[in-house]
MARGUMAR-598724 format. One record per atom (N, C-alpha, C): x, y, z; residue in one letter. Coordinates in steps of 0.001 Angstrom, whole numbers, plus 500000, padded with zeros to 6 digits. Atoms other than C-alpha are relative to their C-alpha. Example, Ala and Ser with C-alpha at 12.3 -4.5 7.8 and 13.67 -1.06 7.14 Angstrom:
500890498810500000A/512300495500507800A/500900501200500000A/499180498810499940S/513670498940507140S/499230501090500730S/
REM end
This chain:
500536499159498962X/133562751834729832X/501116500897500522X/498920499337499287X/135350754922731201X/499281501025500980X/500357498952498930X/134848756641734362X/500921500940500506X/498826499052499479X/136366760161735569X/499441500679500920X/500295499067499004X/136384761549738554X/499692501687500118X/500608498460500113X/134656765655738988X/500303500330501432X/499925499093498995X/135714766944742440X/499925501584500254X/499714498676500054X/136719770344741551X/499580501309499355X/500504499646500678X/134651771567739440X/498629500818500797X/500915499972499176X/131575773580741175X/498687500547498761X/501081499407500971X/129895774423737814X/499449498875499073X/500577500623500233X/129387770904736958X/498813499336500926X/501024500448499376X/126315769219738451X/498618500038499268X/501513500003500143X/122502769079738470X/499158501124501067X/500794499477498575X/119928771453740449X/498524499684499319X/501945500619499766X/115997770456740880X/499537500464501209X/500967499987498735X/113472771585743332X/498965499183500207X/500299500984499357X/112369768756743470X/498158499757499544X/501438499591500782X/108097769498743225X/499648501275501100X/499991499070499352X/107190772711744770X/498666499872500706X/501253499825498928X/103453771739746107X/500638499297501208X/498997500696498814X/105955769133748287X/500777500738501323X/499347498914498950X/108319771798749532X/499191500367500583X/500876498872499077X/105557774130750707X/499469499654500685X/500339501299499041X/104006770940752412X/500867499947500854X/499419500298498778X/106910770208754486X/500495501154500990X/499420498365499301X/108120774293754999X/498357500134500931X/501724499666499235X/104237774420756444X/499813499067501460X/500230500454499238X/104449771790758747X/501085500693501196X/499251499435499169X/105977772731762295X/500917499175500361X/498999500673499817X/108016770140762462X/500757499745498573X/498892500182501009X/109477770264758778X/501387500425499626X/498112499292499680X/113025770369757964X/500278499244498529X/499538500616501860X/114619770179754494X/501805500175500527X/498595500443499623X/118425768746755625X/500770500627498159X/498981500167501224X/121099769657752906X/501167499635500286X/498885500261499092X/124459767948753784X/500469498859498385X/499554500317500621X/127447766432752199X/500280500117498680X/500031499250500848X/128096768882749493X/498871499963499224X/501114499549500689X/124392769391748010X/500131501601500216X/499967498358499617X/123620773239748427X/498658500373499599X/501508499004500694X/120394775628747650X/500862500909499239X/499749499144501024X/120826777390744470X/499276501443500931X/500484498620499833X/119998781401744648X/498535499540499544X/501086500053500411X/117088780567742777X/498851498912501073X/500815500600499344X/115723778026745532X/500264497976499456X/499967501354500367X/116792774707743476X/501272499203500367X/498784501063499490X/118940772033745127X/501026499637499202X/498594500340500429X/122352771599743961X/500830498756499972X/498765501198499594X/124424768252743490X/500562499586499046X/498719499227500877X/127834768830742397X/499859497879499340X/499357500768501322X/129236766162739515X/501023499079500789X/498782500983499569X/131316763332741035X/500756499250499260X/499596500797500670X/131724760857738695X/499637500331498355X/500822499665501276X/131271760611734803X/500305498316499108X/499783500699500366X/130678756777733716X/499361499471498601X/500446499841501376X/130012756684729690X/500601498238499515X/500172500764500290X/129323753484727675X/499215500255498779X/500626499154500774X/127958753274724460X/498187499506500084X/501786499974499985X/124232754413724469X/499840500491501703X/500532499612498997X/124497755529727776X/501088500955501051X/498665498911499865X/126440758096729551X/499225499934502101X/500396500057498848X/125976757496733783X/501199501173500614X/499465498756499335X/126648760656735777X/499506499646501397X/500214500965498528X/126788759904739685X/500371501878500589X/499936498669499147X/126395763274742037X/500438499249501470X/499849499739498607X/127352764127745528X/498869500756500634X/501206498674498547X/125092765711748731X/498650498710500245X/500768500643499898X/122333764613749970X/498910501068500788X/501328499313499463X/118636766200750692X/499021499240500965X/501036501007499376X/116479764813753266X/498462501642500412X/501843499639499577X/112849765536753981X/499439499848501219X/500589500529498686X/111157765237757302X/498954500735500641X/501184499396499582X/107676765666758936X/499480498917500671X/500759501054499275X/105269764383761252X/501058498801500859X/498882500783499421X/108151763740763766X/500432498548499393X/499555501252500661X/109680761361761434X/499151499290498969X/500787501176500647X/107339759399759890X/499560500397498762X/499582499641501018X/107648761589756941X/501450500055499789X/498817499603500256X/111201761154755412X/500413499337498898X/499566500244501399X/112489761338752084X/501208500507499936X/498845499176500483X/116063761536751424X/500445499674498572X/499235499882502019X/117520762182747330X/501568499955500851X/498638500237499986X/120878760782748398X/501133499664499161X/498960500334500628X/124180760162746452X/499069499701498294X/501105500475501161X/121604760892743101X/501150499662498953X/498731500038501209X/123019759435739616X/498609500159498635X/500579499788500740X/121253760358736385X/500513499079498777X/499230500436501597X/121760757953733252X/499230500772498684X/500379499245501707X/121410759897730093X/500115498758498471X/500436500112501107X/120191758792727152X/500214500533498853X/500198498758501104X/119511760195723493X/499306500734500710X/500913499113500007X/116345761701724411X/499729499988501179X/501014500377499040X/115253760488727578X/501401499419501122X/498805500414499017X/117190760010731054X/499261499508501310X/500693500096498353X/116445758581734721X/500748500253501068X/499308499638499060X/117317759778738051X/499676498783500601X/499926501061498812X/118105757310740794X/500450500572500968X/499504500057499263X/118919757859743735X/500473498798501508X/499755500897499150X/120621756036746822X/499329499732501988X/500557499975498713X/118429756389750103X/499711499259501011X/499282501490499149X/119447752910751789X/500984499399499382X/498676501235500983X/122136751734749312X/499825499052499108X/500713500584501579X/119951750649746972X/499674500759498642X/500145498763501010X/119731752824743478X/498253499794499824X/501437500258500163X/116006753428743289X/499641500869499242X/500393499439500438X/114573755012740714X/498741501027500370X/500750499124499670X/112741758390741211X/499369500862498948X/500606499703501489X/112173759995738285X/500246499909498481X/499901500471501453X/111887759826734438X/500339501579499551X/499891498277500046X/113358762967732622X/499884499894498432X/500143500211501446X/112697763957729059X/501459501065499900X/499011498988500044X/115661765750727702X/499780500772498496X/499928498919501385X/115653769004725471X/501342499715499405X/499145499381500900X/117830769665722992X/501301500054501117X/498786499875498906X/121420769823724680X/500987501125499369X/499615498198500572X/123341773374724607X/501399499691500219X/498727499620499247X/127151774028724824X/500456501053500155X/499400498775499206X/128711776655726767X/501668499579500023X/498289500222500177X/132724776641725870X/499809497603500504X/499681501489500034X/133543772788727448X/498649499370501411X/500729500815499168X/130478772127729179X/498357499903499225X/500943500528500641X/127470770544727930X/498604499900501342X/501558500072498771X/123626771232729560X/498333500028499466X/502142499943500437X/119713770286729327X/499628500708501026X/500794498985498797X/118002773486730709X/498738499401500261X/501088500019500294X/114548772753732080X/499422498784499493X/500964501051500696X/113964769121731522X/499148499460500833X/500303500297499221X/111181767970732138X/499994498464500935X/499795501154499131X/110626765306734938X/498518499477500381X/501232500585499369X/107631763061736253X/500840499085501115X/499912501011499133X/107503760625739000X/499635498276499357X/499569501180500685X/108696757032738144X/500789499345500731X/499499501233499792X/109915753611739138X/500078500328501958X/500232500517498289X/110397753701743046X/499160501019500688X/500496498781499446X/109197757243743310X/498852500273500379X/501580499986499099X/105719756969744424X/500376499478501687X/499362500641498547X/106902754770747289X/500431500710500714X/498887499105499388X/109621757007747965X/499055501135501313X/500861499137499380X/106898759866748598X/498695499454500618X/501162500604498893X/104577757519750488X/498509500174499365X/500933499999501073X/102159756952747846X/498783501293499852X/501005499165500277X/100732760234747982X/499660500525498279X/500068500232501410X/101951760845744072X/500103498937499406X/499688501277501159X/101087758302741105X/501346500221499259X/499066499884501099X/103424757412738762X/499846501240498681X/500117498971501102X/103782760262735986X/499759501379500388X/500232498893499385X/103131762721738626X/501235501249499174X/499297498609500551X/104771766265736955X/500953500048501433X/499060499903499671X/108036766815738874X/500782501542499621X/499626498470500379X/109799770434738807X/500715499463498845X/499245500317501491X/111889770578735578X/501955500251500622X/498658500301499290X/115789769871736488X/500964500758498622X/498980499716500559X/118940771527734932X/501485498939500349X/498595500549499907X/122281769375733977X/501110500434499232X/498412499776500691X/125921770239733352X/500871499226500314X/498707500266499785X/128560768357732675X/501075500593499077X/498997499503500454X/131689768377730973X/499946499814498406X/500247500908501302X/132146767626727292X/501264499943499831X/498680500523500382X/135301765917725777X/500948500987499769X/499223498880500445X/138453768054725072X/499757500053498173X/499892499886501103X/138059769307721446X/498242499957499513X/501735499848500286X/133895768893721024X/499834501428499805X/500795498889499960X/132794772243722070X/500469501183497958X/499739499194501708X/134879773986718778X/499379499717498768X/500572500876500853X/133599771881716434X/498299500117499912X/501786499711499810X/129862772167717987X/499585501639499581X/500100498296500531X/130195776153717146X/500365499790498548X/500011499833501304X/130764775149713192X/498952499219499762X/501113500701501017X/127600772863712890X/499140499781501322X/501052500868499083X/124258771841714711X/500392498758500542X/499732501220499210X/124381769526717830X/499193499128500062X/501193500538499668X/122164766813718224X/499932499926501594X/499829499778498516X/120922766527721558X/499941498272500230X/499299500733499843X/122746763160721955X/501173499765500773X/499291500029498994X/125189762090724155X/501197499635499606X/498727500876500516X/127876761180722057X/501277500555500362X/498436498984499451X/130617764071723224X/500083500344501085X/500064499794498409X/129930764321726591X/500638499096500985X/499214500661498397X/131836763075729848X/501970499791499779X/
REM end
């Protein structure tokens, strides 16, 4: 197992909006408030940002751990969803988000992953998609089932020194084997 720290980096991370009939639900209510704090951010495009902290790879599984945190809130309180300290484990094909919203990792959604692209030394699935999975109904107060459609999420991390050259003389699989 090896884990490396990402502080400095502001072009590694993840962004997601999360599900957009949701947003427009809580921007509608008069008491909604979408918190962003502890380095998360809003993309230009409207999709939540959370930068790359950690990068803990194993084989068959490659665990990426973010910073920030999003909270949700409505119906003075008694709506509140926060995506805190999220970590994504990647897979071959297939990845899950967790996040930490009492200090417990709870699973929120299931992600399918495309094909994986490289850009010089960084490695990214545009557009994967996502459903709702493992704690994530709960999370959102059982208004979505399980499998509920989820916006589609973008990830970048880093890839090993010496990968990316090599990936420009032959097809990549979209595997996780050169990444973190």
């Amino acid at each position: 197992m090896i884990v490396r720290p990402f502080t400095d980096r502001v072009d590694l991370g993840f962004a997601w909006s999360v599900k957009d009939s949701f947003l427009h639900y809580i921007r509608g209510m008069p008491d909604g408030r979408v918190e962003v704090s502890d380095g998360a951010a809003v993309t230009s495009a409207g999709e939540f940002y959370f930068p790359l902290v950690a990068v803990e790879s194993s084989p068959g599984t490659l665990k990426l751990s973010f910073g920030g945190e999003v909270r949700f809130t409505a119906h003075r309180g008694l709506l509140s969803v926060a995506l805190k300290r999220p970590r994504i484990d990647l897979h071959d094909a297939h990845a899950e988000l967790f996040v930490r919203p009492d200090d417990l990792d709870r699973q929120v959604a299931a992600i399918e992953l495309p094909p994986r692209i490289l850009d010089g030394d960084v490695a990214m699935w545009l557009n994967s998609a996502t459903v709702l999975a493992g704690d994530g109904p709960e999370m959102f107060g059982g208004t979505y089932p399980p499998g509920e459609p989820l916006a589609p999420l973008t990830v970048r991390v880093p890839v090993r020194p010496g990968v990316a050259r090599r990936a420009q003389e032959a097809p990549v699989p979209a595997g996780i084997d050169n990444v973190g």
